[in-house]
N, C-alpha and C positions, 0 to 999 in steps of 0.2 A: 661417140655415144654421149650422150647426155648427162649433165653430171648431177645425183644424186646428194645430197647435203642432209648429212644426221643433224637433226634439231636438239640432240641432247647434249651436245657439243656447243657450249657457247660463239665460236669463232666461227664453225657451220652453221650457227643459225643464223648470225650476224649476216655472211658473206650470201649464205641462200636467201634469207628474207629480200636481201637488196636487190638481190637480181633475180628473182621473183617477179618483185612490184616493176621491174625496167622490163620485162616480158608481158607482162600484161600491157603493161602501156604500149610495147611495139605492138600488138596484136597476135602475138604468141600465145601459145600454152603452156600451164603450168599442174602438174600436180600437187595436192594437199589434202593435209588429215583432214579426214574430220571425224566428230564422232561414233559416225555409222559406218560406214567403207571411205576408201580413198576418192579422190574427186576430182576430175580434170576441168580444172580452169580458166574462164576467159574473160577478158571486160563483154561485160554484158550488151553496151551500149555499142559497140563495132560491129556491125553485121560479118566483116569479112572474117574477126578473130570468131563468132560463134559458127560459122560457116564453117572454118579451119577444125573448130571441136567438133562438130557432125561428122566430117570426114574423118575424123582421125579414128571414130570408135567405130565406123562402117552403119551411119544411121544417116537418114534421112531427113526434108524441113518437116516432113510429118512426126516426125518424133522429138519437138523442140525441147529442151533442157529447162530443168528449173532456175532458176532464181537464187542465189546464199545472201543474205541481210547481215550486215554488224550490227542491227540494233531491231527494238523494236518498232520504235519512230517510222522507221524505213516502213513498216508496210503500211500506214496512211499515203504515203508518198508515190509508192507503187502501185498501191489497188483503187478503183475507183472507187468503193466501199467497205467497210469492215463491219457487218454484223455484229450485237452485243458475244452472241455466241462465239466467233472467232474471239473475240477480246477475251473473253472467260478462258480458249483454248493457250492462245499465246502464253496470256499470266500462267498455265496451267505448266505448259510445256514447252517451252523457249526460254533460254536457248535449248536442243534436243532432238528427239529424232521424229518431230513432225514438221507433214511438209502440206501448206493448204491452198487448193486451187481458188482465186477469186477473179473475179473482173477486173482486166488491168484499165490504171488510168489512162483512160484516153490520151493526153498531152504527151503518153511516154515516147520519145523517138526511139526506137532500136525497133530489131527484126529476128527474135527467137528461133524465126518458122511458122509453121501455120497453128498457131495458138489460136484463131479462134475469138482473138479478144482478150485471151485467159492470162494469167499467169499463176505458174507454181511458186509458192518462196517459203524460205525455211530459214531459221535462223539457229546454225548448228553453235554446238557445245565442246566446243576444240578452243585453244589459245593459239595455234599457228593460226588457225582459219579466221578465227576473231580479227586476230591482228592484220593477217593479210585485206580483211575487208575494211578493217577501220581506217584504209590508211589509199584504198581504191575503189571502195563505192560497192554497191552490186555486183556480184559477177556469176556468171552462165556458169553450173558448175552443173556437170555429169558425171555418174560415177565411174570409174578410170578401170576400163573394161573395153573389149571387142564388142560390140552387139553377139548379144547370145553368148558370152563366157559369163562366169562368172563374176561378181563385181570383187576386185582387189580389195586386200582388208591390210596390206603391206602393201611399203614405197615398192621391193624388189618387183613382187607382184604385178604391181601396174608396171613397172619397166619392161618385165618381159613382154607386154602385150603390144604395147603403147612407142616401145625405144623411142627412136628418135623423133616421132612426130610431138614429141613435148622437149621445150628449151628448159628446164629446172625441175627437178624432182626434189620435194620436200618429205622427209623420211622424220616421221613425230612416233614410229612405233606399231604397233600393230593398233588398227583402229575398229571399233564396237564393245571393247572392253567395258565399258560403263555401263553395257545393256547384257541382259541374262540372254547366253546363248542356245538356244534349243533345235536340235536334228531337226532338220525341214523349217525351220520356218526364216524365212527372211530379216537377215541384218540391216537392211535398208529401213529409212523412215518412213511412217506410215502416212499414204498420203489419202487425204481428204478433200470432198469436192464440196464447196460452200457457194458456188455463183446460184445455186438455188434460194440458199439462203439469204443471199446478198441482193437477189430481185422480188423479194416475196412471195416466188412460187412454188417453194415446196423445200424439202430438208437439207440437212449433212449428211453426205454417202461416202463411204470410205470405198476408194483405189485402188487402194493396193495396202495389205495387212506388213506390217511391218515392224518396230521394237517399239511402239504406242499401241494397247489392243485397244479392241471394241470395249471390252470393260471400260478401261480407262477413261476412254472418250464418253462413254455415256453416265459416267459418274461429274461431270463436269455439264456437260452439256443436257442430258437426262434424254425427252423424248424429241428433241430436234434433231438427232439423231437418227436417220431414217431405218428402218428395220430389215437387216439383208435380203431376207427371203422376200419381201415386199418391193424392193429394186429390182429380186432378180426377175421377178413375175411379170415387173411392167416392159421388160428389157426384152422378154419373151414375146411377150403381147408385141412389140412393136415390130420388132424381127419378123414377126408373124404377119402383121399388116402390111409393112414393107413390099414380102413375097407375095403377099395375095394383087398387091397393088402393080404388080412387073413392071416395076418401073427401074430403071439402073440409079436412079437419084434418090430414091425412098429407100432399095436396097443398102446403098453407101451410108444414108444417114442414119438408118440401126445400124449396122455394123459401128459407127462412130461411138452411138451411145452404148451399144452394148457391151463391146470387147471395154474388159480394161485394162490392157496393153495400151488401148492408144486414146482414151476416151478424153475428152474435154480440152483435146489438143495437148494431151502430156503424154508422153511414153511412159509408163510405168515402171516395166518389164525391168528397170535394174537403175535406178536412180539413188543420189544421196538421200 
């Protein structure tokens, strides 16, 4: 069995952080806090260790993982652009529980899955997580769950799902606490889609509703903010041209834009 390390324990955190970071490097996984749910971990930049996390949660290259950032530098480095409006978001919300789809840089070598181009990144609000990235770069983090269970808000949690396909489990406490928790709605961060933004063709559409609302976002951002009922209409519209069009290629590509489970090459459905 895998050995779990309480972080509140100086000599556990000491002896877990370290072989942690020696797990990631071999290409292993690792669980850790983070703000919103628990997160299974990998160096980002190893196809085999992100490979190894798709397998482990029972998900596909269609469903590639996001991105976790120690800083905020890092998403010039990552994205091929950052809109003023992203910039206003970040200062807004970062470190926290938003997570924004942009155009990755071209130059990046690594292999997510079928992004698309895209990448998700987020720069969570945890001091294990902080640390673990300031000290390994980037890493592919998914939230530490089966597909289709629940996302873990506890180390025990993700162990019972996950056991031994993770080398280190990092136990920082139950995690979401910093956000108001409410029946039904989603602990996970709210994630936003900006490549519209980032090519001058049209707005920011949120993903998936999560502990940043639509309030929020449009108090910062105001009307680049695209209006839902006006996404979901065009999302319709297309679905609808799709099928008029019988074609299996025009089918697949509403489906892509419409569901947002899997839209813009990010899985949604239960991420950090």
């Amino acid at each position: 069995m895998a050995p779990i390390y309480d972080c509140s324990v100086d000599s556990e955190l000491l002896t877990g952080m370290r072989l942690a970071r020696g797990a990631i490097g071999r290409g292993e996984l690792v669980v850790i806090p983070t703000d919103t749910v628990y997160g299974v971990a990998a160096d980002a930049f190893s196809p085999a260790a992100v490979q190894r996390l798709l397998e482990a949660k029972g998900r596909g290259r269609q469903s590639p993982p996001p991105v976790l950032v120690p800083g905020i530098p890092t998403l010039a480095a990552l994205a091929e652009s950052v809109p003023a409006e992203v910039e206003a978001l970040v200062a807004a919300f970062w470190p926290g529980g938003l997570t924004i789809v942009l155009p990755a840089a071209p130059s990046l070598v690594w292999d997510l899955g079928e992004t698309r181009g895209t990448v998700a990144l987020r720069m969570p609000q945890d001091r294990i997580a902080l640390e673990i990235l300031s000290e390994t770069g980037p890493l592919a983090v998914s939230s530490a769950n089966l597909t289709g269970r629940p996302a873990a808000r506890t180390a025990a949690e993700a162990e019972a799902m996950l056991g031994d396909s993770i080398a280190v489990y990092l136990d920082g406490g139950e995690a979401g606490t910093a956000y108001e928790r409410i029946d039904g709605k989603d602990s996970s961060s709210t994630i936003v889609d900006a490549t519209a933004l980032a090519s001058g063709s049209g707005k920011l559409r949120i993903l998936r509703h999560g502990v940043i609302t639509a309030e929020q976002l449009r108090e910062v951002v105001g009307d680049a903010l695209a209006d839902e009922q006006s996404v979901e209409n065009a999302d319709t519209a297309a679905g609808a041209a799709a099928e008029a069009s019988g074609t299996a290629q025009a089918s697949a590509t509403a489906v892509a834009s419409s569901d947002p489970a899997v839209r813009d090459g990010v899985d949604t459905a239960a991420d950090t």
